[in-house]
N, C-alpha and C positions, 0 to 999 in steps of 0.2 A: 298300318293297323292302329287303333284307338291301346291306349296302354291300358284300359278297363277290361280283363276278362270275367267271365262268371265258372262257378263250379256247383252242379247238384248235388245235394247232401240228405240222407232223413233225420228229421231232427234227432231221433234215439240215436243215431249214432254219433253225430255232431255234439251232443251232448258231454259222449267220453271225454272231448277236448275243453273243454269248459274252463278246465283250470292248468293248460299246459302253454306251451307256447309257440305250438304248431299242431299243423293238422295233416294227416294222410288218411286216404280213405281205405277200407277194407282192401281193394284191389291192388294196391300200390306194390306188397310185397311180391307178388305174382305178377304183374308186369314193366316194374320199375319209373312207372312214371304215373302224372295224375292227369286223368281227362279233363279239360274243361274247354269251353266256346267262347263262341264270339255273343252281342247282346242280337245279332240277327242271327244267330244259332239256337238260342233257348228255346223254340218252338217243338223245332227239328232233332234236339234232345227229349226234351219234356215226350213227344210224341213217336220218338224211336224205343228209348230206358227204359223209359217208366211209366208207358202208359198201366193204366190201373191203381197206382201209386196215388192215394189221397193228399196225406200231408209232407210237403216235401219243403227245403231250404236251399234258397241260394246264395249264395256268398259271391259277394262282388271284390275284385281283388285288382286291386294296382300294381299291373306287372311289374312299374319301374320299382313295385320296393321287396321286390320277391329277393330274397335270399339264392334261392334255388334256381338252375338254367331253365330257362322259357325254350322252347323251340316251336314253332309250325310247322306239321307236317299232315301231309296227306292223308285218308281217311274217309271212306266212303263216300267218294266225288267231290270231297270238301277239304277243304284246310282248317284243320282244329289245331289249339293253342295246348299241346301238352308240357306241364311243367315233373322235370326232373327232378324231385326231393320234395321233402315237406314246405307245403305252406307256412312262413311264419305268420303268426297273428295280426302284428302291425299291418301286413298288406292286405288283410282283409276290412275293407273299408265298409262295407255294411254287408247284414243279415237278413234278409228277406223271404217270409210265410211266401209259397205256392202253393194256392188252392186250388186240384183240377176235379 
């Protein structure tokens, strides 16, 4: 597997993080861990999550400098890259506008 995953974010709430030095998403407390795909995932997210969802963020994240444990696992017929704990910041390597 490519050591590049992505993770969906809406900007207002990606915003909260702006000045911290990691990031979790709303879900995290309730299921201990954070979603994210592969770059031949983001379709198949975009179009399962979030359809209807206008302005959305991706954040591309280089597993090798994750703080937190990565795992793959299973997941509605697919292998999604779930990481265990917060994103640090340093591993997010760019920020990128999704207009659907």
């Amino acid at each position: 597997m490519d050591n590049i995953i992505y993770h969906v974010v809406q900007p207002d709430y990606w915003q909260q993080f702006s000045e911290k030095q990691a990031y979790t998403p709303p879900t995290f407390v309730e299921e201990g861990f954070i979603h994210c795909c592969t770059e031949a995932q983001i379709n198949y997210v975009l179009t399962t999550y979030f359809v209807g969802t206008k302005a959305l963020l991706l954040l591309k994240i280089d597993s090798t400098l994750l703080n937190a444990e990565l795992k793959i696992e299973p997941a509605n017929g697919q292998h999604f890259p779930h990481i265990y704990g917060a994103i640090n910041k340093n591993a997010i390597i760019a920020v990128q506008k999704i207009e659907q």
